[in-house]
C-alpha positions in Angstrom: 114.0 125.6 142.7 110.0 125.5 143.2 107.3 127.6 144.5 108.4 126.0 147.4 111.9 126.7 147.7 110.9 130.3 146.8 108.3 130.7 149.7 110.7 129.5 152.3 113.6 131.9 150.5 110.9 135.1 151.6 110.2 133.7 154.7 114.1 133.4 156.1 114.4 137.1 154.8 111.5 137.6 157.6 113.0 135.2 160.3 117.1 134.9 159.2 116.9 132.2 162.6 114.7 129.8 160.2 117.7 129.9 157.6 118.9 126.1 156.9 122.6 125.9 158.6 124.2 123.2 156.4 123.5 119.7 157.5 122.9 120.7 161.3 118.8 122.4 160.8 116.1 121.6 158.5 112.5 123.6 157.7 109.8 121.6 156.8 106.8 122.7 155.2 103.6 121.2 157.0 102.4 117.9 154.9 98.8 119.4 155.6 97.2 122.2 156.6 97.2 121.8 160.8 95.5 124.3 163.1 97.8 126.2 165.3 95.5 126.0 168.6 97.3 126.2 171.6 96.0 128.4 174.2 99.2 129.1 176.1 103.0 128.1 175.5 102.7 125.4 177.8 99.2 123.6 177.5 99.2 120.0 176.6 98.6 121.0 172.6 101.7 123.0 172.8 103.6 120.2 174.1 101.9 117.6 171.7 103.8 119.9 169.4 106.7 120.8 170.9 108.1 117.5 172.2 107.0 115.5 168.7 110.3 114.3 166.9 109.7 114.8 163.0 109.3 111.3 161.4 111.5 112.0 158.5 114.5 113.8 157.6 113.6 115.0 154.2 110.5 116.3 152.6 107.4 117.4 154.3 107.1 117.6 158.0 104.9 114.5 159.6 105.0 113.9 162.9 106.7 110.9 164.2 106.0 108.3 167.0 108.8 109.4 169.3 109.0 111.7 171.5 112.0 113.9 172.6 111.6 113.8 176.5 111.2 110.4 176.5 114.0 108.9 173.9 116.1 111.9 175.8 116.0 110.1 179.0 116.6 107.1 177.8 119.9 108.5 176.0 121.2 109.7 179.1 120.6 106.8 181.4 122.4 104.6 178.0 125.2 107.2 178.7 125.8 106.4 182.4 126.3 102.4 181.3 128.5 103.4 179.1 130.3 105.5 181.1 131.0 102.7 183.8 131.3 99.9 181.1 134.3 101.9 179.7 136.1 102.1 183.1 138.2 99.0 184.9 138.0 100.5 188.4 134.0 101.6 188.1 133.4 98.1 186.8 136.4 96.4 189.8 133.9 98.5 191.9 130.9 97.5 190.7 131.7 93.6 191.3 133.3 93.9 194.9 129.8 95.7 195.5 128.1 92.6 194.4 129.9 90.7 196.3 129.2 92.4 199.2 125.4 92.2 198.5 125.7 88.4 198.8 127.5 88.4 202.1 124.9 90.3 203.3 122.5 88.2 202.4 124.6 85.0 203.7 124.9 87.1 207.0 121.3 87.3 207.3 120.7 83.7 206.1 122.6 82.9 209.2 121.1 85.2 211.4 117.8 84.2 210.8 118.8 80.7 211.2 120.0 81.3 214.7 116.7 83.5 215.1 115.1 80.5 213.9 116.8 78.6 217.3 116.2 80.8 219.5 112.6 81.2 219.1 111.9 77.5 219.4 113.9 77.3 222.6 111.8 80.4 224.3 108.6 78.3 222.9 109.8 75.4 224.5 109.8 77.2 228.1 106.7 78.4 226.9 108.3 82.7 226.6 107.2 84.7 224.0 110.1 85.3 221.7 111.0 89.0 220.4 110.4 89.9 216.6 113.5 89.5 214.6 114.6 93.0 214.0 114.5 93.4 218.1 116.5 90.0 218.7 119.4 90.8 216.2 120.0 94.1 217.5 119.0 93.6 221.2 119.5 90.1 222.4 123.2 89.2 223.7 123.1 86.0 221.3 122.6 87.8 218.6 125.8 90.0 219.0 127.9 87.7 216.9 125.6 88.0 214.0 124.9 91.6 214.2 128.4 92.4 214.2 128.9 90.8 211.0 125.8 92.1 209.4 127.4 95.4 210.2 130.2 94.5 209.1 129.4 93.6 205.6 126.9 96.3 205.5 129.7 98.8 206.0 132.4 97.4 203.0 129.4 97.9 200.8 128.7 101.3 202.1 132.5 101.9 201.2 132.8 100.5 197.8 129.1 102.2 196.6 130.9 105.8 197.9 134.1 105.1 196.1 132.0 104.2 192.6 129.9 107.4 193.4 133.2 109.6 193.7 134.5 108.1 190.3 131.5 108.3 188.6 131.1 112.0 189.2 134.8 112.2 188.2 134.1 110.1 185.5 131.9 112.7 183.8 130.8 115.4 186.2 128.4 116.9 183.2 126.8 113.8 182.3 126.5 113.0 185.9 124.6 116.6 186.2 122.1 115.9 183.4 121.1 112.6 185.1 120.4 114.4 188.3 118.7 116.5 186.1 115.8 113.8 184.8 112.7 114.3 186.8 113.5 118.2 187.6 111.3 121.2 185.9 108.3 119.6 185.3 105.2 121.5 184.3 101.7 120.3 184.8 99.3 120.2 181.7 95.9 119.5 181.5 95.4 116.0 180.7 91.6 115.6 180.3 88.2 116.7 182.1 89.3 114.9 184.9 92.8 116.3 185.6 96.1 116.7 184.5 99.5 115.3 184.5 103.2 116.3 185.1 105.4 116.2 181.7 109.2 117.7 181.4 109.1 121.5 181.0 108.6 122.6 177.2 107.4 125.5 175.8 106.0 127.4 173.2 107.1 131.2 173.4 105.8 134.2 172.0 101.8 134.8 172.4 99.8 132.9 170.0 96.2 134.3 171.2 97.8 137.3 171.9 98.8 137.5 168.0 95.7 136.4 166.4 93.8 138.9 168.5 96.1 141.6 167.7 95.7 140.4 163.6 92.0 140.2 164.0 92.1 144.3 164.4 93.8 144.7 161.0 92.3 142.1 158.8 93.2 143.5 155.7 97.0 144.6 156.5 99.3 142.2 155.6 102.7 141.3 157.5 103.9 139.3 154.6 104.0 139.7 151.2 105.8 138.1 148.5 105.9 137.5 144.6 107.5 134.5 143.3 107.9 133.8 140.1 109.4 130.3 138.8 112.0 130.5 136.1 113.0 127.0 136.8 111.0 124.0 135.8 112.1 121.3 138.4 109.1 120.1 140.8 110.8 118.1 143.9 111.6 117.7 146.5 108.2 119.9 147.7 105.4 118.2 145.6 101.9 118.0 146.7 99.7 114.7 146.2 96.5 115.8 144.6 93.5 113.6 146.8 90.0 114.5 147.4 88.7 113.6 150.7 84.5 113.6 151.5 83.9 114.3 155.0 80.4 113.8 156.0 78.6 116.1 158.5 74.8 116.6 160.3 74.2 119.3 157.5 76.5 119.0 154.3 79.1 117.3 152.9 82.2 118.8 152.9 84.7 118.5 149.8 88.1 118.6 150.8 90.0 118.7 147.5 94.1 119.0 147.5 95.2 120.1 143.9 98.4 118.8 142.4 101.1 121.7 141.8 103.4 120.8 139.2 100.7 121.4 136.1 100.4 125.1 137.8 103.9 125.8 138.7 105.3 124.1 135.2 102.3 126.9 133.4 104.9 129.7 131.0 102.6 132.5 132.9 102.9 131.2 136.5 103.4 133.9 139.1 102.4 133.5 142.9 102.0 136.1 145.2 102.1 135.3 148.7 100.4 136.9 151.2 99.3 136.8 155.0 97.5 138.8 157.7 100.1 137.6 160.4 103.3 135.3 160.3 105.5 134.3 163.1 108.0 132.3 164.2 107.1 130.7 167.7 110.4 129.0 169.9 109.9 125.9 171.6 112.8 125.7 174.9 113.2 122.9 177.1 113.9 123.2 180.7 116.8 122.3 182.8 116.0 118.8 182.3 117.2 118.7 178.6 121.2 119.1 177.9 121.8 119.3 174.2 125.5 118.3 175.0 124.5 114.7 175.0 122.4 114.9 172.0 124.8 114.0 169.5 125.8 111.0 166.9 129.7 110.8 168.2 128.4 110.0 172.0 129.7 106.9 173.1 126.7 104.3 173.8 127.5 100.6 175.3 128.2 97.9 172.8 125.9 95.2 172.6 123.0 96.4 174.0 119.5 96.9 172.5 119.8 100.7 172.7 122.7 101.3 170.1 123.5 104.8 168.2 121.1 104.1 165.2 118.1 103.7 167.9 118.7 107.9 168.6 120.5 108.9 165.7 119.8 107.0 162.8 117.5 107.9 159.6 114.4 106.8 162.4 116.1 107.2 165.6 114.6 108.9 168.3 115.9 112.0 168.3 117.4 112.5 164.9 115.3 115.9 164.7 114.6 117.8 167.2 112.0 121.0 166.9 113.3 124.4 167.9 110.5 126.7 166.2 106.9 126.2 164.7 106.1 129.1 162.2 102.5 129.8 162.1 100.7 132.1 158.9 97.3 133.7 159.7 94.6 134.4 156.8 96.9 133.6 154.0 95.7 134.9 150.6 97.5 133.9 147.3 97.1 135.8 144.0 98.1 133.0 141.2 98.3 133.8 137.6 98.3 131.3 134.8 97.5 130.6 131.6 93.7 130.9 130.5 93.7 127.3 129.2 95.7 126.5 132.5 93.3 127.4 134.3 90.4 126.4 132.9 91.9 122.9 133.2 92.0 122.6 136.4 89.9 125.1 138.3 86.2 124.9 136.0 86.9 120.9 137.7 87.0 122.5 141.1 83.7 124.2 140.5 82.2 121.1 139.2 82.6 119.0 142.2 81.7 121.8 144.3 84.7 121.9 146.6 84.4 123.3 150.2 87.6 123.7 150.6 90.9 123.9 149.0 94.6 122.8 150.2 97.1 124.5 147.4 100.7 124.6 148.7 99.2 123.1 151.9 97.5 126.1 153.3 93.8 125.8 153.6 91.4 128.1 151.4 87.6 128.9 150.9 87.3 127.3 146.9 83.3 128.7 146.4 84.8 132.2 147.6 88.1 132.5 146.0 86.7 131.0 142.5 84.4 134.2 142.7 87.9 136.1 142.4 89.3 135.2 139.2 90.1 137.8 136.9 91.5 137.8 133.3 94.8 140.1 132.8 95.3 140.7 129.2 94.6 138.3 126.6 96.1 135.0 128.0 96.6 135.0 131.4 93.8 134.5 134.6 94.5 136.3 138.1 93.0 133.9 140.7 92.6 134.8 144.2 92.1 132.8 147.0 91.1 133.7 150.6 90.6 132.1 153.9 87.6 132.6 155.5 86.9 135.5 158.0 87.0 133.2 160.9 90.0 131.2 160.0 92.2 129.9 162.6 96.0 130.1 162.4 97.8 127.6 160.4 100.9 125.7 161.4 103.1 126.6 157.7 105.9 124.6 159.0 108.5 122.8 161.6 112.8 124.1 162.2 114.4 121.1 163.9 118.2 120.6 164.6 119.7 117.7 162.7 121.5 115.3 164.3 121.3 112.3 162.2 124.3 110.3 162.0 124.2 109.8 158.9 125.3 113.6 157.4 129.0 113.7 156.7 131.0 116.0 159.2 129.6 114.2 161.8 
């Protein structure tokens, strides 16, 4: 295990609904520190969020390209070919349908020929024909071709309610959910100029609600947790150490993201974990979303370019999808090392003159916290490290149900 495994170990103690279930959930730590800024549950930064498909299975959480309204829809409507492709009569149906289509159209090939006649023959006594529409259904030498118009019109009519019939019997819930595409939508704010319609998804809880009500108590913490690393081993959470320069009107601002495993590997490491406010949020879809469907054994057309892998393989569209975002507000970490640890790496931090620091991918103040260290006893150094006073919430990291097809049990 590592600092990360232990930190997600305290948190499901919190929030037992974040616990990994086998193969079928996943938590993923945030790859970087992200700002939790939505307004309400359903604003367009909440459904940026919410309706994001994770981009990898494993590892960190990053968002992906895909989204999970959109790749849903498509599912279903891959469903419903599949579901008449796999069924003799639906298909017999389907054909005598088509064939009906291009009666009709030899019907009114005819008819307009014969429209085509009589309008030169009521020229030719100099009489102003009628329009089409009024000759075929109106004029006595039309009858003929009206009739069998009608005719046609009506075997089609037949055999398009007989495929309707079967394909509700076919698969009554599938049949549902495609009704369903299009229904609860929720209007978001798009830009300064207006807004747009998306499939309802939200964000519950109260974010704003949350940070106000931890703003009151800013030095009362809601989690707190010492973890102490016995075990040496480093992956699958490891942190890339980069340092980024960000240039703005009045300084420039060091953002400096310290590599973990010389810390975490350190004979006297101990972390403590703390935060002012930590919460899981739920994200729900609305009636447009049936997770029935959303699932590697469903039976997709052959030979077509939207096969099983393009939803559930290792990058299919909907091989994650989010249930919760867990957010931490003001987190403060008390880390104690080695002296010669941390003179290593810290006394480099100062040097550079950091603005920031990103250490197990929460953001801190570095000029602050460096302030804060400590010695305890004769070999170890107590740093602490703060956010500043007018921090905003932090996205800590993603739940999503698993349903890539590649996990045995499947």
């Amino acid at each position: 295990m590592n600092q990360f495994d232990y930190l997600y170990d305290a948190i499901v103690k919190k929030y037992p609904a974040l616990k990994i279930a086998d193969n079928t959930t996943a938590f993923q730590f945030m790859s970087t520190p992200t700002v939790a800024d939505w307004v309400t549950g359903t604003d367009e930064k909440a459904y940026n969020i919410a309706d994001v498909v994770p981009a990898q299975l494993g590892g960190f959480y990053k968002p992906g390209s895909a989204r999970v309204s959109v790749s849903y829809q498509s599912l279903i409507e891959s469903l419903m070919t599949a579901l008449g492709d796999n069924n003799p009569q639906y298909r017999q149906l389907q054909d005598k349908m088509t064939t009906q289509l291009n009666l009709l159209q030899v019907a009114l090939n005819d008819a307009k020929g014969a429209y085509g006649m009589y309008r030169t023959e009521q020229l030719a006594l100099e009489l102003t024909p009628t329009d089409f529409n009024t000759w075929l259904t109106q004029d006595i030498t039309a009858a003929p071709y009206q009739k069998k118009h009608e005719n046609v019109r009506s075997e089609y009519e037949r055999y398009s309610k007989e495929a309707e019939e079967l394909y509700k019997g076919m698969g009554a819930a599938l049949s549902d959910a495609r009704e369903q595409l299009g229904k609860d939508q929720m209007l978001i704010a798009a830009d300064v100029t207006g807004g747009k319609y998306v499939p309802g998804t939200t964000i519950g809880g109260n974010l704003s609600a949350d940070i106000d009500r931890w703003q009151q108590v800013p030095d009362q913490f809601d989690f707190d947790v010492i973890i102490e690393n016995d075990d040496r081993e480093i992956t699958p959470w490891h942190t890339v150490s980069t340092t980024e320069a960000k240039q703005s009107r009045h300084k420039t601002e060091v953002i400096n993201e310290t590599q973990v495993s010389r810390i975490i590997t350190d004979k006297h490491y101990q972390l403590r974990v703390k935060a002012v406010g930590l919460r899981a949020y739920p994200i729900t879809r609305g009636s447009w979303y049936n997770d029935l469907f959303v699932h590697p054994n469903v039976q997709l057309p052959q030979g077509r370019q939207l096969n099983t892998d393009s939803f559930f393989g290792e990058s299919g569209g909907l091989h994650m999808i989010p249930t919760s975002i867990l957010v931490i507000y003001r987190p403060q970490i008390e880390l104690t090392i080695s002296k010669t640890c941390y003179q290593d790496i810290f006394s480099d931090m100062a040097n550079i003159k950091a603005d920031w620091l990103n250490l197990f991918n929460m953001r801190f103040d570095l000029q602050a916290s460096l302030k804060l260290g400590q010695e305890i006893g004769e070999e170890t150094v107590m740093q602490t490290f703060v956010s500043p006073c007018n921090a905003p919430a932090q996205i800590l990291g993603v739940s999503s149900v698993v349903r890539y097809s590649g996990f045995q049990g499947w």
